[in-house]
C-alpha positions in Angstrom: 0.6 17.8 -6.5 -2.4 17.0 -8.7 -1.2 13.8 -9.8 -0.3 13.0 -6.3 -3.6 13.5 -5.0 -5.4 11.6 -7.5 -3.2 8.8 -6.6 -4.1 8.9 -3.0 -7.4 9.7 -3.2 -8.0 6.3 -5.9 -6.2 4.3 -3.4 -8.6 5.4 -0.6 -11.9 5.1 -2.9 -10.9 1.4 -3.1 -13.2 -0.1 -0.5 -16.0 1.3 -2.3 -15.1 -0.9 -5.7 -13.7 -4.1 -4.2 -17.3 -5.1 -3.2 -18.6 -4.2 -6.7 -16.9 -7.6 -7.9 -19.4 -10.2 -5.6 -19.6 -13.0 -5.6 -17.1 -13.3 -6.5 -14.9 -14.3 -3.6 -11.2 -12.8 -2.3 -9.0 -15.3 -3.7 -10.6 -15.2 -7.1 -10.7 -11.3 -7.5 -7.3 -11.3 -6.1 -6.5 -13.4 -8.7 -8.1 -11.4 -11.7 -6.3 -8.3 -10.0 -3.0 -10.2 -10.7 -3.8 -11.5 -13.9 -5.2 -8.2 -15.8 -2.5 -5.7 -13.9 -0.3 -7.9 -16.0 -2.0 -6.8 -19.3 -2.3 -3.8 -18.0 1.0 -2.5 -17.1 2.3 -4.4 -19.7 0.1 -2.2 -22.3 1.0 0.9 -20.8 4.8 -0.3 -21.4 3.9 -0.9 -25.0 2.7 2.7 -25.6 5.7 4.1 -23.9 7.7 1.7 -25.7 10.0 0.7 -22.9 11.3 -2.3 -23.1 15.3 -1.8 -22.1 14.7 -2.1 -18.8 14.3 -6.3 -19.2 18.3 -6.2 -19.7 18.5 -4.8 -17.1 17.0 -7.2 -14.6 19.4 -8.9 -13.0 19.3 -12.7 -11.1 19.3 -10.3 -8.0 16.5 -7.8 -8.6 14.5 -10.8 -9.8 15.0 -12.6 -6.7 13.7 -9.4 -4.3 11.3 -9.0 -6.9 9.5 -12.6 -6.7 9.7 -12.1 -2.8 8.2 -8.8 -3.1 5.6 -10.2 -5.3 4.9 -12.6 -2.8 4.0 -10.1 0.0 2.1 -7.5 -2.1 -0.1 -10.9 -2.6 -0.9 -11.4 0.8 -1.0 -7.3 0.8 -3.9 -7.8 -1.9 -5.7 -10.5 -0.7 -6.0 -9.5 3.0 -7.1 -6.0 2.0 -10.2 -7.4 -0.6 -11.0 -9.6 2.2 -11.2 -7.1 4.5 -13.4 -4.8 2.8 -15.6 -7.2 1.3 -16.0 -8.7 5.0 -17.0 -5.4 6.9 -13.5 -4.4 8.2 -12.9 -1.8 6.1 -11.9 0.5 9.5 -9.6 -2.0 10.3 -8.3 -1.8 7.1 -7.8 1.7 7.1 -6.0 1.4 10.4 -3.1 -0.6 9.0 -2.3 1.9 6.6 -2.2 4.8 9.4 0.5 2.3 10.9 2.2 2.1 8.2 4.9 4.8 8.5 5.5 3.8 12.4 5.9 0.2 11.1 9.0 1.7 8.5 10.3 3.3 11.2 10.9 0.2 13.0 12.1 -1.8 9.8 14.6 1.4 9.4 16.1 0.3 12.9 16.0 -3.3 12.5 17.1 -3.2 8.8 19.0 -0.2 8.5 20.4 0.0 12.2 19.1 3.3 12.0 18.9 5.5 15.6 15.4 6.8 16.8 14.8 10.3 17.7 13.1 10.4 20.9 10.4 11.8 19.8 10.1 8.9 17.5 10.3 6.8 20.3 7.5 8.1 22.2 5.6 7.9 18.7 6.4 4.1 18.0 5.7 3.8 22.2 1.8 5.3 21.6 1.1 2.8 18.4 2.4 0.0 20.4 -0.3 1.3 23.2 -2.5 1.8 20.3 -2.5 -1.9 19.6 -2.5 -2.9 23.1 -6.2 -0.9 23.1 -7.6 -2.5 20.2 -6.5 -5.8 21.0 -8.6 -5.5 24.0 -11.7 -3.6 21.9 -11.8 -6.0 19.3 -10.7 -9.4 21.8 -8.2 -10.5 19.3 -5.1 -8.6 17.8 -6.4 -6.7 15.0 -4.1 -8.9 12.6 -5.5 -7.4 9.1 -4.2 -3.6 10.4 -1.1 -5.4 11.3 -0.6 -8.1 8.6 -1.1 -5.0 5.9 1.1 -2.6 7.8 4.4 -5.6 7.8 3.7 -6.5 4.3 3.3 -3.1 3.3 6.3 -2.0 4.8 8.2 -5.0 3.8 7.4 -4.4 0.2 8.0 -1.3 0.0 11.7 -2.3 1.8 11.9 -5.1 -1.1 11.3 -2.1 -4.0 13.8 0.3 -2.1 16.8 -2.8 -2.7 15.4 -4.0 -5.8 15.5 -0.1 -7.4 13.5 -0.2 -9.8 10.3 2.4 -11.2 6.9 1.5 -10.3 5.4 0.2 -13.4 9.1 -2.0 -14.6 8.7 -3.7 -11.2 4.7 -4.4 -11.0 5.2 -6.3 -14.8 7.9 -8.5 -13.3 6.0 -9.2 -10.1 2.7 -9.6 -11.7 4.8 -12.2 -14.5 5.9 -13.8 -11.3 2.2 -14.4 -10.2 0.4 -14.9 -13.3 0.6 -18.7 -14.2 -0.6 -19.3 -10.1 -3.4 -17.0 -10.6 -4.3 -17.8 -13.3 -4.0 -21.9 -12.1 -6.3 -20.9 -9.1 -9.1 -18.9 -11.3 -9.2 -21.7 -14.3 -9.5 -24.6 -11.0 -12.7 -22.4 -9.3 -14.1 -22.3 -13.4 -13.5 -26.5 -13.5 -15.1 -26.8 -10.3 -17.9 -24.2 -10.9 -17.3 -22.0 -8.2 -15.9 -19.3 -10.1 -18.0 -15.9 -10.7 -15.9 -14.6 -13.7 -18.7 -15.7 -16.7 -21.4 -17.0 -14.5 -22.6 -13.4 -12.9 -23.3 -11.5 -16.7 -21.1 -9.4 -18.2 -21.0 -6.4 -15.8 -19.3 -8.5 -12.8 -17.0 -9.6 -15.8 -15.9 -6.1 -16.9 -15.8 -4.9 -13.3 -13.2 -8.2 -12.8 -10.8 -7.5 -15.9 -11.3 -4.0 -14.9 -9.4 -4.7 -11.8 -5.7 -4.1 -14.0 -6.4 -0.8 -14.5 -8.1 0.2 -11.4 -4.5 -1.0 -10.1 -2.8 0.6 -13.0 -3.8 3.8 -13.4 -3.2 5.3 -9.2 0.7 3.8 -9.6 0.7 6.3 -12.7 -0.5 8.9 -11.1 2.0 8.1 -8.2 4.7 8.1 -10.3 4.0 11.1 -12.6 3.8 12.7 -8.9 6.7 11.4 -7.3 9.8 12.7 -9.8 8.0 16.4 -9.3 7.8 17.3 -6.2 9.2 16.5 -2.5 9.0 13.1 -1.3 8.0 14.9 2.4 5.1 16.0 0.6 4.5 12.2 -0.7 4.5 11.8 2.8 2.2 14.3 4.1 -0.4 12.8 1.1 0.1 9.0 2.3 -2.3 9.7 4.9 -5.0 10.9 2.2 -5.9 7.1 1.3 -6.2 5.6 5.1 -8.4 9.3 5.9 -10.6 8.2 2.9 -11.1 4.4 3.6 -11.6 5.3 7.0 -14.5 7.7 6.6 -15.7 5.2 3.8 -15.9 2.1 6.8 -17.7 4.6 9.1 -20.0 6.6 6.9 -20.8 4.4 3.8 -20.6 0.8 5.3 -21.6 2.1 9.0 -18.9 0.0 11.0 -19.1 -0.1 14.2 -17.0 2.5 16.3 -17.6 2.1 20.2 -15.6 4.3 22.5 -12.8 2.0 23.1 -12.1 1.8 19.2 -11.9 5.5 18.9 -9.1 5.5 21.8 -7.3 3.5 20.0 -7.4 5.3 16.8 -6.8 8.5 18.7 -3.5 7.4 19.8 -2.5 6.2 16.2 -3.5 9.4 15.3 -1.0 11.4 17.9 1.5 8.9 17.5 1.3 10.0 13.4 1.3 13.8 14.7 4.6 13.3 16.5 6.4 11.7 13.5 5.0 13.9 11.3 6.1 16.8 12.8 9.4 15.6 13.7 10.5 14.4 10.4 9.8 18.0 9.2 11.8 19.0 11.8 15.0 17.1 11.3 14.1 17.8 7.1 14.6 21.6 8.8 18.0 21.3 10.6 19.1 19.1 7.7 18.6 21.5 4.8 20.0 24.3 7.5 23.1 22.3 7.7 23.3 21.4 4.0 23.2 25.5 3.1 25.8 26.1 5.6 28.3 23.8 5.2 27.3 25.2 0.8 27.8 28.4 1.9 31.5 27.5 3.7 32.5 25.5 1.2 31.7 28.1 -1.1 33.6 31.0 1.1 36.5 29.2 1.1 
């Protein structure tokens, strides 16, 4: 439980370090985040020296993995920009949408069957949107463009079955050579910040690796010890975090219409919350019966 709560509350303390690395823009810290969570990851492999997995990495797995690579980079990059533009709220709000938005991939995906209660959950986030489009006078594309690829990556790790760290080496390999393309052109043309901001912006950007690193550890060490519904109920520690961080530390702007909004994300989380634990209920009542039967007989 420790572990997992570290991991979730790094994740949310994120909009507080992302800004740390200007001037640097987006694209280049997205890039250094790329490029040294490669060195990282892949150091953290050499002390555990675990290497067997590489034979195990199939034309298949590399495939979803490259894809998945592709989306955590527009994952990455539209979350740096977000914070380091003011929209840190926004932010926040993609990643309370999160677990709605894997419902619906489950039914489009998975031709899984909504609970009606689900239902009315997904109906209140759709309403939700509806809301903000009209607060903000646009969709509020970087809650919904983190929520998809969030959701779609974590759909691509689910096929490609792989652990955390294995899977962030291959996807980071995948990236490196562009990123590191992108951040040696910005150097050529002098618009790079990576050696021309002193040596603190420089540690703060090769720092980046493990400030990626060490919360998927954490996750990790977390996630093969206890319940994954109590991974869930800990998800919503990171959005909670960055959300207080957009109103109370960056002072975004939160007129009444926003907060409607948020309120029925909030409720529509409530509802799905509570009737996943639920159906977790009838499903572990159903699993001792049918034990208990089976072992009567």
């Amino acid at each position: 439980m420790v572990f997992g709560v570290a991991a979730y509350v790094l994740w949310g303390l994120f909009p507080l370090y992302w800004p740390l690395l200007k001037p640097a823009g987006a694209m280049e810290i997205l890039a250094h985040r790329i490029m040294w969570s490669l060195v990282a990851v892949l150091a953290i492999l050499a002390v555990r020296r675990n290497w067997g997995w590489i034979r195990s990495l199939t034309a298949r797995k590399l495939a979803i993995l490259t894809l998945a690579a592709a989306v955590i980079t527009a994952n990455w990059g539209t979350y740096i920009y977000a914070v380091n533009t003011g929209h840190t709220i926004e932010a926040a709000l993609g990643y309370f949408i999160n677990p709605l938005i894997s419902v619906l991939l489950g039914v489009v995906i998975f031709r899984e069957r909504l609970r009606p209660w689900q239902w009315l959950a997904v109906g209140l986030s759709v309403a939700a949107v509806v809301v903000l489009t009209a607060d903000y006078g646009r969709l509020p594309w970087i809650a919904l463009v983190l929520a998809f690829s969030f959701g779609t990556y974590g759909l691509m790790k689910k096929f490609a079955s792989m652990p955390s760290a294995e899977s962030l080496a291959v996807e980071t390999t995948v990236l490196f050579l562009p990123a590191l393309g992108f951040a040696l052109a910005l150097q050529v043309q002098g618009d790079g910040a990576f050696g021309h901001e002193g040596t603190g912006n420089m540690a703060l950007l090769a720092a980046a690796g493990v400030v990626t690193a060490i919360p998927l550890m954490l996750f990790n060490a977390s996630a093969v010890r206890i319940p994954l519904s109590t991974i869930g109920m800990l998800q919503y520690l990171a959005p909670v975090l960055q959300f207080l961080i957009g109103l109370l530390v960056q002072h975004e702007e939160m007129p009444p219409s926003r907060w409607a909004g948020f309120l029925l994300v909030w409720a529509a989380l409530i509802i799905l919350t509570a009737d996943g634990v639920r159906a977790g209920h009838r499903t572990r009542r159903a699993a001792r019966a049918e034990r208990i039967v089976a072992e009567a007989a």
